[in-house]
Structure formats: C-alpha cells, structure tokens
MITIVEX-27392 format. One line per field, with one value per residue (C-alpha): residue in one letter; x, y, z; residue number from 1. Coordinates in nm, 4 decimals, always signed. Layout:
rest <- [a_...]
X <- [X_...]
Y <- [Y_...]
Z <- [Z_...]
nr <- [NUM_...]
This chain:
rest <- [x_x_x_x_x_x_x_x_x_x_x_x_x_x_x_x_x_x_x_x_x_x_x_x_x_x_x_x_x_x_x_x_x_x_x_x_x_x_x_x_x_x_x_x_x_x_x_x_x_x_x_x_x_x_x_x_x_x_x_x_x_x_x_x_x_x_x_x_x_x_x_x_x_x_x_x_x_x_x_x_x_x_x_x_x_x_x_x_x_x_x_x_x_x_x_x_x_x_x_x_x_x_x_x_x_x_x_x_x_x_x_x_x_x_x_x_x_x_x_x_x_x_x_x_x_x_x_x_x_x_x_x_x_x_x_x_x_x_x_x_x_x_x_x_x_x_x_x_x_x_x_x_x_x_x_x_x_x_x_x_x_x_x_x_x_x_x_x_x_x_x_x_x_x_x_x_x_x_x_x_x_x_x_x_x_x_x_x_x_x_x_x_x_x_x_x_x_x_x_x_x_x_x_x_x_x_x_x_x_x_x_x_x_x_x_x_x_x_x_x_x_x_x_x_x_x_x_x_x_x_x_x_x_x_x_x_x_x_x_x_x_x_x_x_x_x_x_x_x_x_x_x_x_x_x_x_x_x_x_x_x_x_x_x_x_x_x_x_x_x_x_x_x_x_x_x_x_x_x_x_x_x_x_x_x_x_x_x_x_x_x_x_x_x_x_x_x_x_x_x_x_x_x_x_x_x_x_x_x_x_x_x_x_x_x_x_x_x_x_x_x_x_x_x_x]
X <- [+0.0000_+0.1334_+0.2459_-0.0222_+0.0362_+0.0751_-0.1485_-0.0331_-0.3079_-0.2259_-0.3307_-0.4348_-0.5386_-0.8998_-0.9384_-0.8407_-0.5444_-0.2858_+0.0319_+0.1448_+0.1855_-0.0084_-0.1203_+0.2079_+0.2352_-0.0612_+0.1053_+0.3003_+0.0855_-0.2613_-0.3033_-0.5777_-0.6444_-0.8312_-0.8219_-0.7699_-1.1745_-1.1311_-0.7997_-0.8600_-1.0993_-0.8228_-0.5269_-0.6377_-0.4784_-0.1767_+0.1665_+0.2788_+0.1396_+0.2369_+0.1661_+0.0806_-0.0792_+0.2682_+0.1373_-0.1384_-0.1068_-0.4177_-0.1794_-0.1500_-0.5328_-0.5837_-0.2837_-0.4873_-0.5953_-0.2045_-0.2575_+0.0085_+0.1915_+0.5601_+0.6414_+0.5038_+0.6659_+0.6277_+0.6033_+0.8355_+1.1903_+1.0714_+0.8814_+0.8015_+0.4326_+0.4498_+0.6326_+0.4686_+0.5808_+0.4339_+0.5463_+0.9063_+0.9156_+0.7426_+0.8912_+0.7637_+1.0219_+0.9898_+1.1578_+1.1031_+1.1721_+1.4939_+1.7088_+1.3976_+1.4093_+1.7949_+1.8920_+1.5598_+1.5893_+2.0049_+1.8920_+1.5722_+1.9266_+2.1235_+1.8602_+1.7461_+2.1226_+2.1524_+1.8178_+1.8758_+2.2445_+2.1572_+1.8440_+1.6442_+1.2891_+1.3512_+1.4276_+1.0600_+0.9432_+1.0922_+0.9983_+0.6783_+0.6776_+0.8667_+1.0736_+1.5137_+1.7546_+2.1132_+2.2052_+2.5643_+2.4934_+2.6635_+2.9233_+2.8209_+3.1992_+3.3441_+3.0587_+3.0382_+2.7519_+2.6186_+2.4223_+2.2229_+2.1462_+2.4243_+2.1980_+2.1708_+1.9785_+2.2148_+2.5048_+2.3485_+2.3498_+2.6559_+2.7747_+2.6300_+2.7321_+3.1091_+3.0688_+2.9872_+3.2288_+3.0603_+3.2925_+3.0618_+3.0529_+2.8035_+2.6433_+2.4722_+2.4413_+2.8230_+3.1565_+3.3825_+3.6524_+3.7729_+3.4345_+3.4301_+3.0980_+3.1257_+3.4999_+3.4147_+3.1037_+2.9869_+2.7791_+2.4061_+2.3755_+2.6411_+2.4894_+2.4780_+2.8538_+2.9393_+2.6387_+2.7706_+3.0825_+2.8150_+2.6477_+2.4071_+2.2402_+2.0593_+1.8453_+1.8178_+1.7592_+1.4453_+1.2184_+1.3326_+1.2798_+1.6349_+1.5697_+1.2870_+1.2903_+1.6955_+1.7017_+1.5891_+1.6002_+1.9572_+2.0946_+1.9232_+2.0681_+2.4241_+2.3761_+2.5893_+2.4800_+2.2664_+2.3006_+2.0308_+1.8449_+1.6527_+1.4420_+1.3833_+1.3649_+1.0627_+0.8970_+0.8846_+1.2780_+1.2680_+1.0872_+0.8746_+0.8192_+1.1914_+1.2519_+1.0424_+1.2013_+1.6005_+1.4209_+1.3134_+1.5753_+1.8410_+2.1213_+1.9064_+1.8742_+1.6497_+1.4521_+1.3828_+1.1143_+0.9642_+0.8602_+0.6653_+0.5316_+0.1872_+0.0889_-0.0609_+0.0589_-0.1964_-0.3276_-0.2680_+0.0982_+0.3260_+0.5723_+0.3494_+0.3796_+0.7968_+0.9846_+1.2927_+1.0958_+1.0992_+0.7800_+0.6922_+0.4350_+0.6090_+0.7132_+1.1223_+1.1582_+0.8538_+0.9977_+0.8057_+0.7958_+0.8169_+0.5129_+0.6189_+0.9615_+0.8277_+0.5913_+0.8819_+1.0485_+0.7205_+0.7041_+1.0703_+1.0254_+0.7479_+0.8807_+1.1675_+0.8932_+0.7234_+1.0063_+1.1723_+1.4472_+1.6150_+1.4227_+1.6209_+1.6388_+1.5295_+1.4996_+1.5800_+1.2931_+1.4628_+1.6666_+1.3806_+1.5915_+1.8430_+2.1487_+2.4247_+2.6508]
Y <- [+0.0000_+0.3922_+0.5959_+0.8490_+1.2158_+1.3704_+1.6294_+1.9740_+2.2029_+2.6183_+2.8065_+3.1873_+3.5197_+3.5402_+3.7646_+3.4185_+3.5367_+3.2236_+3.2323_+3.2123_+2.8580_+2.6198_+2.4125_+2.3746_+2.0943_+1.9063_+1.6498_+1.5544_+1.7083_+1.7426_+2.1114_+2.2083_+2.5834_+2.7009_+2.9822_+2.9776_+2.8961_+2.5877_+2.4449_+2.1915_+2.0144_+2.0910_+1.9622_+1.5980_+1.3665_+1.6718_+1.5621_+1.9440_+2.2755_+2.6184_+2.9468_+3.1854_+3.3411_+3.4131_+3.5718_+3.3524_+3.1496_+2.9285_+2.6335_+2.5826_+2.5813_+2.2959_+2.1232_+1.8252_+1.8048_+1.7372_+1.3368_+1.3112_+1.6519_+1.6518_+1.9673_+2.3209_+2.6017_+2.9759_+3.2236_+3.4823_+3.4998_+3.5032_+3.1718_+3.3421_+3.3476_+2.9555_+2.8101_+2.6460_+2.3880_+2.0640_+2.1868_+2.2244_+1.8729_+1.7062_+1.5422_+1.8207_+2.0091_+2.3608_+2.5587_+2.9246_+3.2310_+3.3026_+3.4674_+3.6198_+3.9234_+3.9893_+4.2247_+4.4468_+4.4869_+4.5698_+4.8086_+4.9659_+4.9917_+5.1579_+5.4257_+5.4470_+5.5484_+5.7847_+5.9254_+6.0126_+6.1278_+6.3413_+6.5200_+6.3890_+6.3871_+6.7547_+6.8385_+6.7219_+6.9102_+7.2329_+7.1233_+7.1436_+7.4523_+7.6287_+7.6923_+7.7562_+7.6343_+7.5728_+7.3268_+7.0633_+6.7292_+6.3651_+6.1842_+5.8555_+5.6800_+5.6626_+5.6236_+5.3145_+5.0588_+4.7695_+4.4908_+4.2624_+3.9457_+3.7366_+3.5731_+3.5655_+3.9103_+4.0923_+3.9546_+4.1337_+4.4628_+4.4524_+4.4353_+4.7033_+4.9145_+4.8493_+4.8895_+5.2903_+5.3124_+5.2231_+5.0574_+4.7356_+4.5182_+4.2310_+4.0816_+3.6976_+3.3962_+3.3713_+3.6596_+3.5258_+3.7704_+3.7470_+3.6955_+3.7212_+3.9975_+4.1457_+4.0765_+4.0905_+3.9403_+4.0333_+3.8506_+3.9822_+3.9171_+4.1948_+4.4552_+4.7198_+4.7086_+4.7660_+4.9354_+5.2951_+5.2329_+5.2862_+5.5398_+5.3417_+5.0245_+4.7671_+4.4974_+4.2402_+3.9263_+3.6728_+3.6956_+3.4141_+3.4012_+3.5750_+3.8911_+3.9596_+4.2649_+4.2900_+4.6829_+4.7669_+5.0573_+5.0044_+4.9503_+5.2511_+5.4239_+5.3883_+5.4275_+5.7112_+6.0663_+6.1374_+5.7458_+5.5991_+5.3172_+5.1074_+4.7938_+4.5900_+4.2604_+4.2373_+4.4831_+4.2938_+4.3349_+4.6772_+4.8139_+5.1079_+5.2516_+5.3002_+5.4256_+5.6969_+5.7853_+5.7697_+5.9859_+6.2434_+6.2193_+6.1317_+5.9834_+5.8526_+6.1063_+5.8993_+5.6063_+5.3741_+5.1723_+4.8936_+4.6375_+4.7579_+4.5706_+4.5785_+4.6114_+4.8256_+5.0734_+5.2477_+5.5458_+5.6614_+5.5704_+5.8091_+5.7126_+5.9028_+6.2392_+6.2684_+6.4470_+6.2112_+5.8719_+5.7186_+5.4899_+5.2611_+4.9765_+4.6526_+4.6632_+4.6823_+4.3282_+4.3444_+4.4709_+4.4771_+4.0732_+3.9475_+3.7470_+3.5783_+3.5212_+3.3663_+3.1383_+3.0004_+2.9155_+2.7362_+2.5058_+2.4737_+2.3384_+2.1401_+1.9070_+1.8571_+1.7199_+1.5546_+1.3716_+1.3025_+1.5125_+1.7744_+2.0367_+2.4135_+2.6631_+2.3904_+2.6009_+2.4664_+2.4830_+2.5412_+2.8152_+2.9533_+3.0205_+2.8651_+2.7580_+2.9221_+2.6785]
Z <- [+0.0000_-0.0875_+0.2028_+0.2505_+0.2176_+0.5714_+0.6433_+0.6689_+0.8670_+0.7793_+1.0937_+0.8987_+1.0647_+1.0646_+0.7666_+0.6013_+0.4186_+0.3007_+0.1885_-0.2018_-0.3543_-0.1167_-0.4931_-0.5600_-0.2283_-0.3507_-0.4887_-0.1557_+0.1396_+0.2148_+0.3060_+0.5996_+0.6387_+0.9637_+1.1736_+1.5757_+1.6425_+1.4206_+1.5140_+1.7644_+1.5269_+1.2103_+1.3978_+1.4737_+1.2311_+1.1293_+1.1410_+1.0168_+1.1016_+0.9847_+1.1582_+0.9183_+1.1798_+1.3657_+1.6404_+1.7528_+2.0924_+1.9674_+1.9631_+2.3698_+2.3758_+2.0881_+2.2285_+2.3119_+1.9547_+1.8377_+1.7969_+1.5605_+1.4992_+1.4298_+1.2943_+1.3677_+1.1172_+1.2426_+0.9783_+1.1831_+1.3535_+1.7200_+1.8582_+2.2209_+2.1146_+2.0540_+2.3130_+2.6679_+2.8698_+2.6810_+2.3557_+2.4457_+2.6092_+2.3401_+2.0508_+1.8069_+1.6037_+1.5673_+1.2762_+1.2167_+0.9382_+1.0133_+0.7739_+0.6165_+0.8308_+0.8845_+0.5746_+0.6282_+1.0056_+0.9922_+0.6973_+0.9843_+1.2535_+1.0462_+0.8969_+1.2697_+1.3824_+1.0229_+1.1110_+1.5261_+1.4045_+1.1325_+1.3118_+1.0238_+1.2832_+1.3573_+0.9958_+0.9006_+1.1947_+1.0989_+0.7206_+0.8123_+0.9830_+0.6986_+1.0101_+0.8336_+1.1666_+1.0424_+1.3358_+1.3063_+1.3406_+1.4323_+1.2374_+1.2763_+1.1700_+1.5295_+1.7047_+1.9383_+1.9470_+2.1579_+1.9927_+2.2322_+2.0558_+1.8345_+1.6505_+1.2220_+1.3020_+1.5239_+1.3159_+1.0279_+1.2108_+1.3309_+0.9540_+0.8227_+1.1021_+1.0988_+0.7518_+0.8422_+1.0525_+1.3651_+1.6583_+1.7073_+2.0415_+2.1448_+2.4290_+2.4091_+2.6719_+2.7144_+2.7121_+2.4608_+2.2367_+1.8706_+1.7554_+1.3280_+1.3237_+1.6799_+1.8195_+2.2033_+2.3465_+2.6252_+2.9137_+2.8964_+3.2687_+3.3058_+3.0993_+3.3536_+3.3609_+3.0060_+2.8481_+2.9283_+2.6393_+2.3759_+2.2082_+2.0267_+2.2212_+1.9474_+2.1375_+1.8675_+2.1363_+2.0856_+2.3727_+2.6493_+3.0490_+3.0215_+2.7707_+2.9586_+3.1681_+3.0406_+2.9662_+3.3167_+3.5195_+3.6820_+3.3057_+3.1522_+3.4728_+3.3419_+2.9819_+2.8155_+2.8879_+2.4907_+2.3854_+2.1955_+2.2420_+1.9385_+1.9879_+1.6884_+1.9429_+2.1735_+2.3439_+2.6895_+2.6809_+2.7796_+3.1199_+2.9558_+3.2182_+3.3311_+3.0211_+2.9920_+3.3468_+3.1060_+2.8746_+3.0909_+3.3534_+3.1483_+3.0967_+2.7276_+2.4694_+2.1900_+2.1307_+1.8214_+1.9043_+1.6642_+1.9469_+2.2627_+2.5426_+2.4149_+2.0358_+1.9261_+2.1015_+2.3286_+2.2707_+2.6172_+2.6150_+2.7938_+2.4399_+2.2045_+2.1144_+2.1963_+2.0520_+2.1386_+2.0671_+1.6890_+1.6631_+1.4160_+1.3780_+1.4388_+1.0591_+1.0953_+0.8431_+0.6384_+0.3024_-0.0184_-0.1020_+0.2186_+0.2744_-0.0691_+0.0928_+0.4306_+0.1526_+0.0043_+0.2724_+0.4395_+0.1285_+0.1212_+0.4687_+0.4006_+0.0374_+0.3150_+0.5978_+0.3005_+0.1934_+0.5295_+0.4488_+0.7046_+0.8046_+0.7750_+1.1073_+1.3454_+1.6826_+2.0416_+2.2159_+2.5493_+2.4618_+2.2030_+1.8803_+1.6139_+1.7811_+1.5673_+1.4471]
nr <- [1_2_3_4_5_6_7_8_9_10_11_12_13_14_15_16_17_18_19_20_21_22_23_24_25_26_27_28_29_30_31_32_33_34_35_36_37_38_39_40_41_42_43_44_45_46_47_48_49_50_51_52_53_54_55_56_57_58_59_60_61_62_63_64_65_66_67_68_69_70_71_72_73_74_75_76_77_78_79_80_81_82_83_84_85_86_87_88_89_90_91_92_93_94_95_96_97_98_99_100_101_102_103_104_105_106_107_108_109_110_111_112_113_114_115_116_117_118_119_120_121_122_123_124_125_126_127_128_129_130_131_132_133_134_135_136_137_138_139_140_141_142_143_144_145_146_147_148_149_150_151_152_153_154_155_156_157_158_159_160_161_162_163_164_165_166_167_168_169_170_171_172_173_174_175_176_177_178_179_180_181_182_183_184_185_186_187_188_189_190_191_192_193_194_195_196_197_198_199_200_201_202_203_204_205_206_207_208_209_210_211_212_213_214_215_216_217_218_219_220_221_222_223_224_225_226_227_228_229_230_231_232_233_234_235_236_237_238_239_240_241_242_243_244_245_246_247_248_249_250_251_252_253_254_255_256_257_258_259_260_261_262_263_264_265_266_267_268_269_270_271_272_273_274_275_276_277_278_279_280_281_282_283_284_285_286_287_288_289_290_291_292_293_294_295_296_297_298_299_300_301_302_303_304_305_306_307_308_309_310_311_312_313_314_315_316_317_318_319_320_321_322_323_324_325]
C-alpha cells in the first residue's frame, strides 16, 4: 500500500489570508487551512502545522488536539508566542523564518542610527513649519555601538554598522573575544557594567525568560549621557516605564522603538507624542515581497517534511531560537 500524504493544517489570521503557492504541495501534502476557532478540530490527524498566523497562541489551547503533529513552522523569527511547557518537552520540532528578516531589520538599525544622528525627525518638523535652523549634526563613523542578541539578526546589524564606521561590540548567553561579526562578546547578565561604552544600544535578542525585563532601570541608569536606544527585538525586553524615566531624567537622549510591550501601542501611552521617541508599527523586516519570501520558505520546509528530508532553522525549544553553528 502507498504511504499516505501527511497532512499539513495552515493556521491563517482570521481575515483568512494564506500564503502564495499552497497548490504547488498538492502532490506531496494534504493542506488544511483554519483559523484559531477551528484548530482543535483541524489539527487531529496533522503531522505538520504552519503558523501563518505568527502571532497567535491558539496552539496551547488545541494542544490536546495534536494526535500526531511533528512539525510546527512559524512564519516569523521570534517563537516566544508559541512556546509552553508541553510543547518544548514534546517530541515536536519547531523551525522558524529566520534569515527572512535579517537584511531588512540591519537596513531599519542603520537608517534608525543615520536618522537620530543626522536630526532627520527635527528636519521634518521644521519642514513642516517652513521653520530655516542651520544646526551641526553627528558623524556617525566613530561612534560606538552595543548589539544585544548574536543571533543571524544581530550579526546582520553589526555588519552594516562596521561597515559605516561604527565601533561594534556584542552581548549573548556567554563573554567570549575574537568573535568574526562582533569581536568581544559580552555577558548579557552583566549589561549594567558595560552598556555605558556605547552610544548606540541595538536589542536584537528573541524573547526568552532571560531577555525579559533585560534593559531595566539600573541599566538605563548607566547608559551614556545622549546614547540611543533602538528595539527591533521584543517589546517585553525593555521596562517602559523606566525608560520613559532615562528619557526624561536622562542619561538617554532617543529612542527607536519597533517592538513595545503591548501592540498596538496604546493610545494613552506616555511614548506618544515625543519628541525624542521614533515609533513605528512593528514593521522593521517586512519589506516589499516578504510574505512571498516567508511562503517560500514554508514550502521549502514542508517538500523537506514531506520527503523526510532535514528540516532548515530547526529552533531549540529550550533556549527559544536557532542555535548558531
């Protein structure tokens, strides 16, 4: 008897949008799309699910549903929205987008430092206000910059900024030197003591029990008197409130925020309306083409499941990202 097709249930937003090219796996996988209300009934009998719905935490509700899953693709970088407890000690393999995102976001960084440096924000304001201030700005070869995170992403950024001229150090689980992209790594769990060498602090970390709450009050306390601070990681990395306090207080002179702790944004955030805050929409990867890109890299991913073939950026579930290797 044939080996049957494994089912492959597609877990979409509820506006029901898919991604590109789902035909083209009909000949190896039987494709199920739902939406969160209609997963626990779409999930029985799926060995692979993707998450085109990145964001969703339906999975940890229909859990009970997962009969015989063995693969659960997420259509984004970070996985903190997927991972509980039986998850990681199950036998399911988890693979994500990675490498999707990590030319875009370096290119978001190093606008974000151009933009801050060159007083493009109050440029538009004056624009606006026909308003003619000569004023000198930064030169951004020399400056010195700290990039939390060592993953594919932060390696990225720390590329393109070297390549401006930009002194780059990291910080990731361990301290280790002669690193190829950032030469010294520091400890993360001894930011506090080497965050105030930088004038430009980049948290590019995924979202674990460890990143959370990292860019507290005692490290924005020491940061360098008119540094600036961009978040293209996770919002829940960085204690809002405490920074608000940096901003005010000093010693931070500007944010560039693409992650917050909750999104949207609320309208009653203390964050609006700054003058030394940069806000944008959680959109720091998503270039022209790149739901088309995360596509082909689902049904790259899933002729490899189909055909029992290795599966590309397999994350550790304990450590919740791609070990580097």
């Amino acid at each position: 008897m044939a080996a049957t097709n494994p089912v492959i249930t597609v877990l979409c937003p509820d506006d029901g949008a898919r991604p590109a090219g789902l035909s083209s796996l009909e000949s190896v996988a039987e494709i199920r799309c739902t939406t969160a209300d209609s997963l626990s009934e779409d999930l029985r009998g799926a060995r692979g699910l993707l998450l085109w719905d990145f964001f969703s935490r339906a999975v940890s509700e229909a859990w009970g549903s997962a009969d015989q899953l063995e693969w659960i693709h997420v259509a984004a970088a970070g996985v903190d929205s997927l991972l509980f407890d039986e998850l990681v000690d199950s036998e399911v393999v988890v693979t994500n987008a990675q490498g999707t995102f990590d030319r875009p976001i370096a290119e978001f960084v190093l606008a974000a430092v151009f933009s801050r440096a060159k007083d493009f924000p109050r440029s538009l304001r004056f624009q606006h206000q026909r308003h003619w201030e000569h004023r000198e700005t930064q030169k951004v070869a020399g400056l010195t910059a700290l990039v939390i995170g060592t993953g594919a992403i932060g390696r990225e950024i720390a590329r393109l900024l070297r390549a401006v001229g930009v002194e780059v150090f990291g910080a990731g689980r361990t301290a280790r030197s002669g690193d190829a992209d950032f030469g010294e790594v520091i400890a993360s769990d001894q930011l506090a003591e080497h965050v105030g060498r930088a004038d430009v602090v980049v948290n590019a970390a995924p979202l674990t029990p460890q990143t959370t709450g990292l860019i507290d009050a005692d490290v924005l306390a020491v940061m360098a008197p008119d540094s600036h601070l961009i978040n293209i990681g996770r919002g829940e990395s960085v204690d809002e409130t405490a920074l608000v306090a940096a901003l005010d207080d000093g010693p931070l002179g500007f944010a560039s925020l693409d992650v917050f702790e909750v999104e949207p944004l609320p309208q009653d955030s203390p964050l609006w309306g700054r003058e030394d805050v940069l806000i944008s929409a959680h959109m720091s990867g998503d270039v022209v083409g790149w739901r088309d890109a995360l596509a082909e890299q689902f049904l790259d991913n899933a002729r490899r499941f189909a055909a029992g073939e290795t599966l590309r950026n397999v994350v550790d579930k304990r450590k919740g990202y791609v070990p580097r290797h």
